[in-house]
N, CA, C and O atoms as a GROMACS GRO file, in nm:
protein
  224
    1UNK      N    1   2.392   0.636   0.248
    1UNK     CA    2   2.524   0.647   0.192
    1UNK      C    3   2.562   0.795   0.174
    1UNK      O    4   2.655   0.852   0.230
    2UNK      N    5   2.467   0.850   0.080
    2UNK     CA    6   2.522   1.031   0.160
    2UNK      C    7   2.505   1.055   0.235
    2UNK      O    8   2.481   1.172   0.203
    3UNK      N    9   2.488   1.054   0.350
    3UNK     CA   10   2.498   1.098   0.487
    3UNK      C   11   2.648   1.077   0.524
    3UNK      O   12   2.712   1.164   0.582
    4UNK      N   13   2.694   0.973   0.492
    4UNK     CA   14   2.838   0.906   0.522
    4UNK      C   15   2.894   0.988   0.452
    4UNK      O   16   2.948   1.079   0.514
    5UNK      N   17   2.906   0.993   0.260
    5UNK     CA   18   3.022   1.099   0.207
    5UNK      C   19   3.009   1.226   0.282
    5UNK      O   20   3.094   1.269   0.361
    6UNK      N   21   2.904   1.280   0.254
    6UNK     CA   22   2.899   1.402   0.319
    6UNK      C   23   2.949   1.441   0.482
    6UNK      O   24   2.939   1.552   0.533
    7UNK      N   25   2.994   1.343   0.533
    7UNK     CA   26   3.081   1.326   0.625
    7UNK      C   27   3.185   1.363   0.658
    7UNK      O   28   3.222   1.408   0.766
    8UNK      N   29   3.277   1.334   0.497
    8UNK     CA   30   3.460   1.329   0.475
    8UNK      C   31   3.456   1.445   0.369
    8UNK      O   32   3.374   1.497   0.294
    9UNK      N   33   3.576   1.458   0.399
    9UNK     CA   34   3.637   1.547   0.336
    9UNK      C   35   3.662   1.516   0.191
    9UNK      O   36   3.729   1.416   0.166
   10UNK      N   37   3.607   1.601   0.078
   10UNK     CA   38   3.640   1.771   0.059
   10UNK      C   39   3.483   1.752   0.105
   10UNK      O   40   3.463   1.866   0.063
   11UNK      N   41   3.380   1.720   0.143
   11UNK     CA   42   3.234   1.722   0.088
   11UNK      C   43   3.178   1.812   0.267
   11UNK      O   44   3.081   1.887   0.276
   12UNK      N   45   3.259   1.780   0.370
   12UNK     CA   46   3.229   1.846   0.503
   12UNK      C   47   3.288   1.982   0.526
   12UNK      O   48   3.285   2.041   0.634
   13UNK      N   49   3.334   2.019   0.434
   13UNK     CA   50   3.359   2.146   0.470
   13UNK      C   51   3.266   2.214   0.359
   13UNK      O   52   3.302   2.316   0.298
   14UNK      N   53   3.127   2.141   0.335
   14UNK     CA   54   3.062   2.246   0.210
   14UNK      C   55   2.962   2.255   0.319
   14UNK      O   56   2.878   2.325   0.262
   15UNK      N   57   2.908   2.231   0.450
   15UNK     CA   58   2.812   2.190   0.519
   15UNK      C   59   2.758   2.072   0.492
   15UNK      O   60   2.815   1.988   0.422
   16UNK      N   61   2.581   2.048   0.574
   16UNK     CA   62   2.492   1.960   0.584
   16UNK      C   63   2.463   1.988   0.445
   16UNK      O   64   2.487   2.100   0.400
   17UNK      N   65   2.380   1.836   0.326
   17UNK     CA   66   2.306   1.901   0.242
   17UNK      C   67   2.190   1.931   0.233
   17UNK      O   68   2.111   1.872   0.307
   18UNK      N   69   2.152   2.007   0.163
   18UNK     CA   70   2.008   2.072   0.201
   18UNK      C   71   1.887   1.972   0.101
   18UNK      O   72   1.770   2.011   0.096
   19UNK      N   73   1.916   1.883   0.050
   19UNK     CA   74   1.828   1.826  -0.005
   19UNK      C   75   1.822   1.654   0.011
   19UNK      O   76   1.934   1.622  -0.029
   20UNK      N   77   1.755   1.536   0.046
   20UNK     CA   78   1.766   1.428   0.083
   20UNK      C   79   1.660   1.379  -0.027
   20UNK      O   80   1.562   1.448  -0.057
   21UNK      N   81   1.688   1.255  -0.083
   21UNK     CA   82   1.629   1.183  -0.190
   21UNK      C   83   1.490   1.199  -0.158
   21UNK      O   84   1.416   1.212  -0.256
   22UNK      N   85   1.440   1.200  -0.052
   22UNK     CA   86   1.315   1.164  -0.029
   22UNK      C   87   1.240   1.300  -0.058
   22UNK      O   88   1.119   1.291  -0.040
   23UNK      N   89   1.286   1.420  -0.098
   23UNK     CA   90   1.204   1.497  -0.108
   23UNK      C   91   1.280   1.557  -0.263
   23UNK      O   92   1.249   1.655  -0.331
   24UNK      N   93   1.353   1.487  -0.277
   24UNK     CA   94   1.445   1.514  -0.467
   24UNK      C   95   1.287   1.492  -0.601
   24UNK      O   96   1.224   1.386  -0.602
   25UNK      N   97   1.257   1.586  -0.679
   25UNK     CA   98   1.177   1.576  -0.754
   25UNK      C   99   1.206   1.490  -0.869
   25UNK      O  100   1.129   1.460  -0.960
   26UNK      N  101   1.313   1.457  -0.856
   26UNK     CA  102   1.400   1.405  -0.991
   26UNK      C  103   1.375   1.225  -0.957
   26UNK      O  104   1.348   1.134  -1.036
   27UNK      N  105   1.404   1.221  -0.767
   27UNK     CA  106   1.427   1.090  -0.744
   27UNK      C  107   1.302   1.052  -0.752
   27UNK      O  108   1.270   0.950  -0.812
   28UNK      N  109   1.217   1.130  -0.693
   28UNK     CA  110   1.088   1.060  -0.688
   28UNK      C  111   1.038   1.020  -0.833
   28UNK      O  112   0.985   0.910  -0.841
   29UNK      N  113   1.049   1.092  -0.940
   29UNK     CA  114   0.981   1.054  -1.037
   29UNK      C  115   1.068   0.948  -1.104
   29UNK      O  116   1.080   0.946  -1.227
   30UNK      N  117   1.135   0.847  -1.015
   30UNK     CA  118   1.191   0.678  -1.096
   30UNK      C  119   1.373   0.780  -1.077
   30UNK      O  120   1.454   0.730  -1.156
   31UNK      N  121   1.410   0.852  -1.026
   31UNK     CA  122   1.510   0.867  -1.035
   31UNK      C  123   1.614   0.706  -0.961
   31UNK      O  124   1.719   0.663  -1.007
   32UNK      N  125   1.521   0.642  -0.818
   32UNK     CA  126   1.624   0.568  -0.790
   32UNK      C  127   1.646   0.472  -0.872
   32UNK      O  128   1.736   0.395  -0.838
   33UNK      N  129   1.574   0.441  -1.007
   33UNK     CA  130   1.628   0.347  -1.126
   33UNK      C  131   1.784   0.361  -1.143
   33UNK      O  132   1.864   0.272  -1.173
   34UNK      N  133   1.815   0.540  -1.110
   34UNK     CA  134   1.977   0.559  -1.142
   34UNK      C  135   2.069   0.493  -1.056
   34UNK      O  136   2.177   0.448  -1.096
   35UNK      N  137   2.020   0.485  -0.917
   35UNK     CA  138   2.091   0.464  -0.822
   35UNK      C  139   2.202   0.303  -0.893
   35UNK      O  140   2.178   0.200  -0.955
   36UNK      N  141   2.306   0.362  -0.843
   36UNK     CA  142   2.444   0.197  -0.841
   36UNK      C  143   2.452   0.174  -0.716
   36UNK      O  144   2.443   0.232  -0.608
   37UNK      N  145   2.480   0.033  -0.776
   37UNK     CA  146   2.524  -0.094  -0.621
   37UNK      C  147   2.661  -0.053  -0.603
   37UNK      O  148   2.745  -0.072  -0.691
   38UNK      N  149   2.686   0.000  -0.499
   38UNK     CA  150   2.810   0.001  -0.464
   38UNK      C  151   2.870  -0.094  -0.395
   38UNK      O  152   2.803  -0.171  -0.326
   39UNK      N  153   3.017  -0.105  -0.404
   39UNK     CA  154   3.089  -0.184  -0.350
   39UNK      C  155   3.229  -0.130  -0.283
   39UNK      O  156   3.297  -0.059  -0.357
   40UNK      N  157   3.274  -0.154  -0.163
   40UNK     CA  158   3.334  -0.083  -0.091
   40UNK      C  159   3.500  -0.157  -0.134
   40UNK      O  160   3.531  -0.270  -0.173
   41UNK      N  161   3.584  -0.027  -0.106
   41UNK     CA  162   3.706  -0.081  -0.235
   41UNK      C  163   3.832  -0.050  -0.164
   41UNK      O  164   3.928  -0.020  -0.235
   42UNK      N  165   3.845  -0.052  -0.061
   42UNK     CA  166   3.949  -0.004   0.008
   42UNK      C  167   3.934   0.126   0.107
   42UNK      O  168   3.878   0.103   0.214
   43UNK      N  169   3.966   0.228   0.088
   43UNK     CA  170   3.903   0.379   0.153
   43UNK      C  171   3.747   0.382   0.107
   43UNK      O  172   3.649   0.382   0.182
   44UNK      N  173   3.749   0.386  -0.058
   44UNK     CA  174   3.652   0.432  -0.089
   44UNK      C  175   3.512   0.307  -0.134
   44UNK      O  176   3.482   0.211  -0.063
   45UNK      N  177   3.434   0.348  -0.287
   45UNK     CA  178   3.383   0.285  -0.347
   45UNK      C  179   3.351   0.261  -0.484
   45UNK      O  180   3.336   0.355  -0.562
   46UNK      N  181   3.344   0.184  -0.506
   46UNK     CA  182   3.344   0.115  -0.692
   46UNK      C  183   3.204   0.167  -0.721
   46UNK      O  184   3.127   0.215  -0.638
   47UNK      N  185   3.180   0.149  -0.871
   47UNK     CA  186   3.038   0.104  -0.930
   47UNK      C  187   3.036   0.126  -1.035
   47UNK      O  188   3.092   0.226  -1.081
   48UNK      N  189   2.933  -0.012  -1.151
   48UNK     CA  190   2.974   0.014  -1.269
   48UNK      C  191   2.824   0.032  -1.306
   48UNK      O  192   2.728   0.026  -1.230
   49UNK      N  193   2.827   0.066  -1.479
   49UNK     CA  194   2.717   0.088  -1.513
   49UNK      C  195   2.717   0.053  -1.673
   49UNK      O  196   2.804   0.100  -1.747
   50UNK      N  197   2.659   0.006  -1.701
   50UNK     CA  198   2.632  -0.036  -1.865
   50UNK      C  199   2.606   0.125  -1.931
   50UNK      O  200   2.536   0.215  -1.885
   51UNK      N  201   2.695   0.124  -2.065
   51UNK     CA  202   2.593   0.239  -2.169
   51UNK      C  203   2.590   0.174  -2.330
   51UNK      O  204   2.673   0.115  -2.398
   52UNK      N  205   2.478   0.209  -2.347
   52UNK     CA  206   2.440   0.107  -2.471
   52UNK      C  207   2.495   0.235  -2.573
   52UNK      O  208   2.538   0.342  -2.530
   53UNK      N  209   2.484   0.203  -2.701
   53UNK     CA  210   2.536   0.298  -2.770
   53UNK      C  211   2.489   0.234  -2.938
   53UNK      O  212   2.498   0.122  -2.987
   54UNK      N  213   2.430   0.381  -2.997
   54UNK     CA  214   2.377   0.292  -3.165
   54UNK      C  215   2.483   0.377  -3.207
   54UNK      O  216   2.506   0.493  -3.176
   55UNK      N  217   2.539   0.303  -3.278
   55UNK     CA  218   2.650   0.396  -3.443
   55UNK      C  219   2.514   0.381  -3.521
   55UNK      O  220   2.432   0.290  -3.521
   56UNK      N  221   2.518   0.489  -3.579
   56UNK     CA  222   2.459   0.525  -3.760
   56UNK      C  223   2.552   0.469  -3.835
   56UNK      O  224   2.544   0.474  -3.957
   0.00000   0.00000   0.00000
């Protein structure tokens, strides 16, 4: 899927990116827990995400 944004515009005129999940220190250590299901929405894409939240 980044390979694709990084495709279109504004994101192709920054170049190729220089870093791919598979070598991300962040992803490897459970980062793809972050990853969202996307869903394709017309041009672009959706995705939601729960945030839990405690009041004091």
């Amino acid at each position: 899927m980044s390979d694709r944004i990084y495709s279109q515009a504004p994101y192709n005129s920054k170049g190729q990116r220089t870093l791919k999940n598979a070598d991300d220190g962040i992803f490897q250590d459970g980062g793809e827990q972050m990853l969202l299901k996307l869903t394709q929405n017309g041009q672009g894409y959706t995705a939601t995400f729960d945030v839990g939240l405690q009041i004091a």
